[in-house]
N, C-alpha and C positions, 0 to 999 in steps of 0.2 A: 190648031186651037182646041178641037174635039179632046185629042187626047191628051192634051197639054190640061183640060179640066179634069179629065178623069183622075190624073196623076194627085191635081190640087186635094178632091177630096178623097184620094186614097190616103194619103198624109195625110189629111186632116181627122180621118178616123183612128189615123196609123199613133197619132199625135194625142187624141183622146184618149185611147185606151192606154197610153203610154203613160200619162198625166193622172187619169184614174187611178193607176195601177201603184204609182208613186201615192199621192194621195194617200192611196190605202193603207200602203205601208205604214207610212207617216203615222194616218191615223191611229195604227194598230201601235203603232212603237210610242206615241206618246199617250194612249190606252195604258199601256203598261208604264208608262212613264208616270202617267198620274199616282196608278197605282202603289210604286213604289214611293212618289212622292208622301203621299198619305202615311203609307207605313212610317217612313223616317220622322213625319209629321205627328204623328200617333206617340210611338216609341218616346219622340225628345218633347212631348207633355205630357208623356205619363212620368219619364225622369223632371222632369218640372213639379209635376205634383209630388212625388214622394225626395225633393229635397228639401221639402220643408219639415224634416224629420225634428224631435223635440231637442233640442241644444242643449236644456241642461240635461237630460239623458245620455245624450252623446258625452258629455262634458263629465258627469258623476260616474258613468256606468259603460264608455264604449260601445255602447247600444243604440239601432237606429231604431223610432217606435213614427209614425206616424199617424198623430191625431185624429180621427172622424167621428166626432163630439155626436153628430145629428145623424148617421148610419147613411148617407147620401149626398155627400159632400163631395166626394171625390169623382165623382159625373162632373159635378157642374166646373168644381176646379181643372179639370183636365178640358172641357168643352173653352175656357176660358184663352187657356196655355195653347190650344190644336188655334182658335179664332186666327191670330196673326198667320199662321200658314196660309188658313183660307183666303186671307183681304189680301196677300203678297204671292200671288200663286204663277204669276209669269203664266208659260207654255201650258199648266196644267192646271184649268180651271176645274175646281172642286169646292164642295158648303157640305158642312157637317150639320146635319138638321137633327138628329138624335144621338144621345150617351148612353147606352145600358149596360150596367154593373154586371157583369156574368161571373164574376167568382171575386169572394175578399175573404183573405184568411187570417185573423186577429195574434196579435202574437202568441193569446193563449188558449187558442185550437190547437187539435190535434197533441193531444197529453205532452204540451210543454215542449215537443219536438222544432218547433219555430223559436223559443226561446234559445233552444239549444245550440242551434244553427246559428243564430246571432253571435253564442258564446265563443264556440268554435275556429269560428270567420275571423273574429279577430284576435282570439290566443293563438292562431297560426302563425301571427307575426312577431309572436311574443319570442323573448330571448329570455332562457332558463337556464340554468346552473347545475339544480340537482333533480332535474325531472326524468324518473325510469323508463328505460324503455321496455318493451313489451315483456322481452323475460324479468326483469326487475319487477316489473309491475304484477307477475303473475305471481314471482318470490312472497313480493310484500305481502298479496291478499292470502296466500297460504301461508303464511304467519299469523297474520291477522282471525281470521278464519279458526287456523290450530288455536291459538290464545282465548278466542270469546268460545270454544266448544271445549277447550280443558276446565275455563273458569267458570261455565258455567255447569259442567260436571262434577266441579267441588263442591260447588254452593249446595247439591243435590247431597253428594256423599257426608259434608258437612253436616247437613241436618239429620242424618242415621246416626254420625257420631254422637250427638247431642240427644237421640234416643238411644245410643247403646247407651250412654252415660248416665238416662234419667232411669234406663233398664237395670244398669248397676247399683243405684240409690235403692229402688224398690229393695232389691239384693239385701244392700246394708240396711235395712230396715227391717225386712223377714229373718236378718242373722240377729239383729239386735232385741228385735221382739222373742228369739228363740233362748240367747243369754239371758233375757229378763225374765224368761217363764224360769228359767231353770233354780236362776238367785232365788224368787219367790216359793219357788216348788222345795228349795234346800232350807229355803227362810221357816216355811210349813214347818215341816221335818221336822226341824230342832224345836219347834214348838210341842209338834205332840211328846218329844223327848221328854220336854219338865211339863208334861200333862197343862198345858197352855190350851185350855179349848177355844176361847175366846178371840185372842191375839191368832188361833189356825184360820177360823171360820173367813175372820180378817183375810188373812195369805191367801185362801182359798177366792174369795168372791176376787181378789185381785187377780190372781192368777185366772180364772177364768176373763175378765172384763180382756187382759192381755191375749189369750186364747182366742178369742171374737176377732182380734186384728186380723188374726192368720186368714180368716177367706177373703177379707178385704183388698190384703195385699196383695192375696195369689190371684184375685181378679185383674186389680193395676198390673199384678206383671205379665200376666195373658194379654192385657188390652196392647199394653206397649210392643210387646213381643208381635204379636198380630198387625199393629200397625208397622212395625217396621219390616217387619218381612214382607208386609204386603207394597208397600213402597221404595224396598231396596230390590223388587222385581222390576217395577216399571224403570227404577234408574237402570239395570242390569238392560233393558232395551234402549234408553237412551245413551248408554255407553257404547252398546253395540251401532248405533246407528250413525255414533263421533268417531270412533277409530276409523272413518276412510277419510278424516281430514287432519290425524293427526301422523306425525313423520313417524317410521322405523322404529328408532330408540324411546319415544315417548308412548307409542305402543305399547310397548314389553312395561316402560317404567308404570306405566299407568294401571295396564289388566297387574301388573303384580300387587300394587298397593292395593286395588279395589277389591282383589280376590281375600284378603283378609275380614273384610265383608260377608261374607260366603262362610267364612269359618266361624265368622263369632256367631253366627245364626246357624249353621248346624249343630257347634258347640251347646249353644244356650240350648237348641231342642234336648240335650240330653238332662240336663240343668232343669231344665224346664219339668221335666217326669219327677223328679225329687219336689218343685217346689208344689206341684200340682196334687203332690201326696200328702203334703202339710194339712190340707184343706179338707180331708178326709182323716188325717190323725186328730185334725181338732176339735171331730164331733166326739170322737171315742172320747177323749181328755175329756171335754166339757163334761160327757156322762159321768166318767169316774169322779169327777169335783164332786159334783151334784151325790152321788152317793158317797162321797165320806163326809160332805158336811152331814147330812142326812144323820150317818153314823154318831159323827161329835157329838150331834145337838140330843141324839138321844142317849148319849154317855154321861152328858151333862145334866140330863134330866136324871139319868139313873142316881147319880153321884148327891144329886139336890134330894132326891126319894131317901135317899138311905142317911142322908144327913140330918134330914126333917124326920123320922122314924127313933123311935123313945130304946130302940136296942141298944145295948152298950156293948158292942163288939169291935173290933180291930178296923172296921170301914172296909169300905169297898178296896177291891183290888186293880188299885189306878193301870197299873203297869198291863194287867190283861185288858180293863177297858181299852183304854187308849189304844194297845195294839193293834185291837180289832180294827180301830181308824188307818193306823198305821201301815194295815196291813193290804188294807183300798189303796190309800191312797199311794205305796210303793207300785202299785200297779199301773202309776198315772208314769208315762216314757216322752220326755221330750224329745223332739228329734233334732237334727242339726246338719245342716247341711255341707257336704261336703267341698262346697264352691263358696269363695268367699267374694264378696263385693272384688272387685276391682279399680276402685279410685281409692287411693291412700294416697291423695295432695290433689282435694278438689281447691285448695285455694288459686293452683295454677291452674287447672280446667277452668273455674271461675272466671281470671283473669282473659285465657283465650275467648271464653264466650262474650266477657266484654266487651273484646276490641270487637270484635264481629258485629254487636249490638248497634255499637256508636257507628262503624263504618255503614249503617244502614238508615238509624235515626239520627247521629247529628253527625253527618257527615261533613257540614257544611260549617259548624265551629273545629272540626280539626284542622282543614285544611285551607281555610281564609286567614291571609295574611294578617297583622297586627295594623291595626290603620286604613284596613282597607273596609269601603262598604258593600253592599250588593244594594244594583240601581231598583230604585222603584218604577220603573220605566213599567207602561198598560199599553197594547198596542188597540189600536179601536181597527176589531176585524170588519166590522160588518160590511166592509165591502170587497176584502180581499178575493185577487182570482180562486184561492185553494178554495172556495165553497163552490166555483166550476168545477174542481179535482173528480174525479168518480171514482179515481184506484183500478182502471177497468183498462184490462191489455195492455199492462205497463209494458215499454218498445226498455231492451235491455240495450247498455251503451257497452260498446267496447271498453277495455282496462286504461286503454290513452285520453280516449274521450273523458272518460268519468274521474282521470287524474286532471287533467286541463280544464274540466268544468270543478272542482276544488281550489286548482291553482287560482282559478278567475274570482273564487267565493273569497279565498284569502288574501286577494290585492285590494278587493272592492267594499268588502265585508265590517263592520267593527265589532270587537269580543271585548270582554272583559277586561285584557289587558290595555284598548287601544286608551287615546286620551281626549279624543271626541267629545265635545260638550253637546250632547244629543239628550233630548227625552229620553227616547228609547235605544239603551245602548248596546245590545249583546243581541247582534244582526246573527252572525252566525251561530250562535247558542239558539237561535228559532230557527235557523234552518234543521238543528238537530230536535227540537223540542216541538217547535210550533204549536208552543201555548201562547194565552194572550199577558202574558210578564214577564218584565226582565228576571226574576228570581226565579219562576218555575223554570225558565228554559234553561237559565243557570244551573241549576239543582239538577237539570236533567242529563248536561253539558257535560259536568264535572261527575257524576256517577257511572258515564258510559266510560269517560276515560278512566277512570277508576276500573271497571271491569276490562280495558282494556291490559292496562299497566298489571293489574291482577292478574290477569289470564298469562301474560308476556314474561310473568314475576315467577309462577309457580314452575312454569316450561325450564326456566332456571333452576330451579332448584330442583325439579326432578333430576335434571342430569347433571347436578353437582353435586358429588358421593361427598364430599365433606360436607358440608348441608343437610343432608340426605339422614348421615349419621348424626349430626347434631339434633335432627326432630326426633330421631329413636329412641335418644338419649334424655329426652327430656318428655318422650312418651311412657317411658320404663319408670321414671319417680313417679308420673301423674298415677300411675295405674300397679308400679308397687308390683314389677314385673320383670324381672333378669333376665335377659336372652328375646326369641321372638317367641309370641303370642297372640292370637286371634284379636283380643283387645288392645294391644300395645300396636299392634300394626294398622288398627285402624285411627287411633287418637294419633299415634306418628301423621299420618296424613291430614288429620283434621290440623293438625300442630302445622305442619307444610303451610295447607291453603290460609290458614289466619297470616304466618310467616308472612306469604307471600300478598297478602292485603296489607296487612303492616305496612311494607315496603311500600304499596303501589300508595297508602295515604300521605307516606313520606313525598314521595314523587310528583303527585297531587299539587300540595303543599310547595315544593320547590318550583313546579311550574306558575302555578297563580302569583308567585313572587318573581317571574322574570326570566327563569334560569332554564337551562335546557337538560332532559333527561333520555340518556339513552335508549334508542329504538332494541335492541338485544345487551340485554345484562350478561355482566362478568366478576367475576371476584375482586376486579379493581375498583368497579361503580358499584358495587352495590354500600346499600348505605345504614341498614338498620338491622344487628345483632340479635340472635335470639333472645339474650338477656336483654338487650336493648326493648325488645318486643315486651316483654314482660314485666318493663320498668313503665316504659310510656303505658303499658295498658291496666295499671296500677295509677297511676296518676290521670288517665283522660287524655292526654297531651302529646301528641308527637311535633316532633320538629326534623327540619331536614335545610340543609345549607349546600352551596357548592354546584358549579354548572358543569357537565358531562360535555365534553371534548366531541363535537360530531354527532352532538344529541339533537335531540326534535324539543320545539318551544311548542306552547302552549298552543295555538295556532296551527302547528302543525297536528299535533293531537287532533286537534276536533275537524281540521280537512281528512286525517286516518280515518276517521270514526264516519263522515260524511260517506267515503272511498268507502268504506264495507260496506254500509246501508245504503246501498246509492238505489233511488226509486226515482220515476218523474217527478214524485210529490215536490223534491226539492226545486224543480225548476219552478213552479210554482209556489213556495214558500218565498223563492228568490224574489220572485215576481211582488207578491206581497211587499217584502220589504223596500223595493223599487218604488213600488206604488206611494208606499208610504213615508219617503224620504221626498218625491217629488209634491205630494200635496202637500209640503208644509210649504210653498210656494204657491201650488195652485189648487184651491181645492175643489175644482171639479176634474184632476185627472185621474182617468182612470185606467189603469193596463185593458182592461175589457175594450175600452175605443178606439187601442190601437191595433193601427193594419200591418201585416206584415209582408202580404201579399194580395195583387190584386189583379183582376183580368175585368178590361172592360171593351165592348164590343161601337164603334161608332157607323150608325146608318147617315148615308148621303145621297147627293148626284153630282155625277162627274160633266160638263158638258163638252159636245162633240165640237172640234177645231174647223173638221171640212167638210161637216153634212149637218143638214139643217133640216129642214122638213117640221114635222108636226111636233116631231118629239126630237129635241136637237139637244136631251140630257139623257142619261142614263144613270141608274142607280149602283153603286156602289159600297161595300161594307170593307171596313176595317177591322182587325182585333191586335191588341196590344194585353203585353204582359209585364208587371215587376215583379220583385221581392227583395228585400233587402239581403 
């Protein structure tokens, strides 16, 4: 019996610690059991709280935004959602006694990169027809790219033409004032011939008042001269600075047109010495005026003495007086200069500088349809996200991205053309514009595509020698010039770039009506003759009909225009218009309230299953995370 009890409580210690042992385990595995309890518990109320995303945002915009109106909402909503874990917790007894928000990131934090992410997420599941892939898309932007740095290269050269042009008037004005001394100076002449004192004196004060012109004009032609050299220097760096974004052949096409530039201003410098000597021959002239009127007046006096005088002799000897005048004033030498003006048919120069004119100030009666109106739509900014914008470390998107976020602007977006009965109609003309009108952004809209179609326009016609030779040919009438010459090779190119504007307000014009116009022109699409050009810019009026086979519609234009300029600012414009399509439902939403992401951290105590004692809870922390 002794040892028959030793045995009892040797097993019965043997048994305890065996029990304990289990126990512990236990303990520790449903420790962790809580634990992950919580997480799962955590996790599926925090997807509780963030599917109460906004429906009609889902619904208008494929976008999930969740509201937090009061900045502290989403504690107490999620403590709500985790509650039912706590009251139904079986095996793993746990209470969540505090909520603290540890991170929330608004959709428009972090420069619209959360917006974008939303965009993204769901055009991945979109199905596309004609969206590029990455070499297409690199294609396109170096098109694009070439087109806005040729056209805006023109616009530059453009304006030296229009000062070589006003440099050419001065010209006809210093040959004209040179003709006209010389009429008067021959007019003189034949006066003192029949001893004319009176009718000379006359010649004379005209001939000089014309004289007085000469330093005025050789000042206008110095100022212009100086201005345009000094201006056709800075474009001469801005062309250098274009040519690594324009291809091969538009290279060559391009330095060859612009070097005619270069000539008509080394040219003029030689030009310039003759006229600059005017100005200096027309003090001498003045002097010799001045002494042969001198001379007449005191011929005339002589001639009056000896007529008032009681002698009765044969009279003064007219023929030696007057010579003496005569003999001054043969000493008076016009000069004339060797260079003549170069516009002989400024009414066609005229004509181009018009279309250029209108294509700048009314651009918007040439190329609005008949019938059609431009909305008075006012957008009331003052709470849009773009006044969070800062413009500061714009995150640059990949060529796919920033195609897919265009594609998502033109499924979502309404323009000009859509049929939307909206206040504010021309969504995507503000994401180009973002002013606060439908007509500024329009006006803004339609002038980039304009500089697109123009940039796109002249590339054409650079490298189409029939073209090429047609603006030659009609820069050789303006300027009264056979063969090539300094000035005739630069009005050829001013003549191109208006060309190639013409076209792009025909094109314009064909888009705002519906139709679609090719991304690269060819001799089959193009649509507006040089005489053509010259008709329409004689009347004010272009017209343009007919859709281009595998063209880009008006929409597509301004997603093109989007794709070049692509900054954050647009996701935030975007935003804007979101904002402002859903407050006319609700008006206190604001994109500012929505979450996009959220980390919030819950403090508790877990309580112990198989030990008790003083303290039979323990504390425990959760953290959970979302984002849309």
């Amino acid at each position: 019996m002794h040892n028959n009890g030793h045995i009892t409580v040797y097993l019965s210690l043997t048994l305890l610690c065996i029990v304990s042992l289990m126990c512990g385990l236990l303990e520790s595995a449903r420790t962790a059991g809580t634990r992950w309890y919580l997480k799962i518990a955590a996790d599926s109320a925090m997807d509780s709280v963030f599917s109460k995303y906004h429906r009609e945002a889902w619904d208008k915009y494929r976008i999930f935004l969740l509201e937090d109106k009061s900045g502290n909402g989403l504690e107490q909503e999620w403590q709500e959602y985790i509650k039912p874990y706590m009251e139904h917790f079986g095996w793993y007894s746990v209470n969540i006694e505090e909520a603290n928000l540890q991170q929330r990131a608004l959709i428009t934090d972090d420069r619209g990169t959360n917006m974008k992410q939303e965009i993204l997420d769901y055009m991945k599941y979109g199905i596309f027809n004609h969206i590029p892939d990455e070499t297409g898309a690199v294609t396109m932007l170096a098109n694009l790219k070439e087109a806005a740095a040729v056209e805006d290269l023109s616009k530059s050269y453009g304006e030296h033409t229009k000062e070589a042009v006003r440099l050419e008037h001065v010209i006809e004005e210093i040959n004209n004032s040179l003709e006209k001394q010389k009429r008067i100076w021959l007019e003189a002449n034949s006066r003192l011939s029949n001893y004319d004192g009176h009718g000379f004196v006359e010649n004379a004060n005209e001939l000089k008042k014309e004289i007085n012109r000469i330093p005025t004009l050789v000042n206008s032609y110095g100022t212009i001269a100086d201005e345009l050299n000094a201006q056709l220097q800075n474009t001469k760096s801005k062309r250098a600075e274009a040519m690594n974004q324009f291809s091969d052949p538009i290279q060559i096409t391009v330095s060859g047109d612009t070097d005619w530039y270069d000539s008509y201003v080394r040219q003029d410098g030689e030009r310039r010495k003759e006229v600059e000597a005017l100005a200096g021959a027309a003090i001498n002239i003045e002097g010799r005026i001045e002494r042969s009127k001198e001379r007449a007046i005191e011929v005339e006096q002589i001639i009056d003495e000896w007529e008032s005088s009681s002698d009765d002799d044969d009279g003064p000897d007219l023929s030696e007086l007057w010579g003496s005048v005569k003999n001054i004033w043969c000493e008076i030498h016009i000069s004339s200069l060797s260079y003549t003006n170069g516009v002989k048919d400024p009414e066609k120069q005229k004509i181009l500088e018009k279309v250029q004119s209108l294509a700048r100030k009314g651009l918007m009666g040439l190329v609005l349809p008949e019938g059609k109106e431009v909305s008075k739509g006012v957008l009331n900014n003052n709470s849009f996200p773009t006044l969070l914008y800062t413009g500061e470390q714009e995150e640059i998107d990949g060529l796919i991205d920033r195609i897919l976020f265009e594609e998502y602007c033109g499924r979502f977006l309404t323009s000009f053309l859509s049929e939307d009965n909206k206040e504010v109609k021309y969504e995507l003309e503000y994401l180009i514009g973002g002013m606060n009108t439908d007509e500024k952004n329009f006006t803004q809209a339609i002038t980039d595509v304009l500089a697109i179609r123009e940039g796109l326009n002249l590339v054409h016609i650079l490298t189409d020698q029939e073209k090429r030779e047609e603006a030659n040919a009609l820069a050789g009438v303006i300027t009264g010039v056979t063969g090539v010459a300094p000035l005739t090779g630069l009005v050829a190119f001013f003549v191109m770039t208006i060309w190639a504007m013409g076209e792009a307000i025909v094109d314009v014009r064909r888009l705002l009506q519906g139709e679609k116009v090719a991304f690269i022109k060819s001799k089959e699409n193009w649509r507006l003759s040089l005489q053509g050009l010259l008709d329409s810019g004689s009347r004010g009026t272009f017209e343009g009909e007919g859709s281009d086979n595998n063209g880009v519609n008006y929409t597509g234009y301004l997603k093109l225009i989007l794709f070049l300029s692509h900054s954050s600012r647009q996701y935030y414009r975007l935003m804007d218009i979101i904002q402002m399509n859903l407050r006319a439902t609700d008006e206190a939403f604001r994109m500012s309230h929505c979450v996009y992401r959220a980390e919030i951290k819950g403090k508790g105590v877990a309580r112990h299953f198989f030990f008790g004692g003083l303290e039979p809870v323990f504390p425990i922390e959760v953290r959970t995370e979302k984002a849309y």
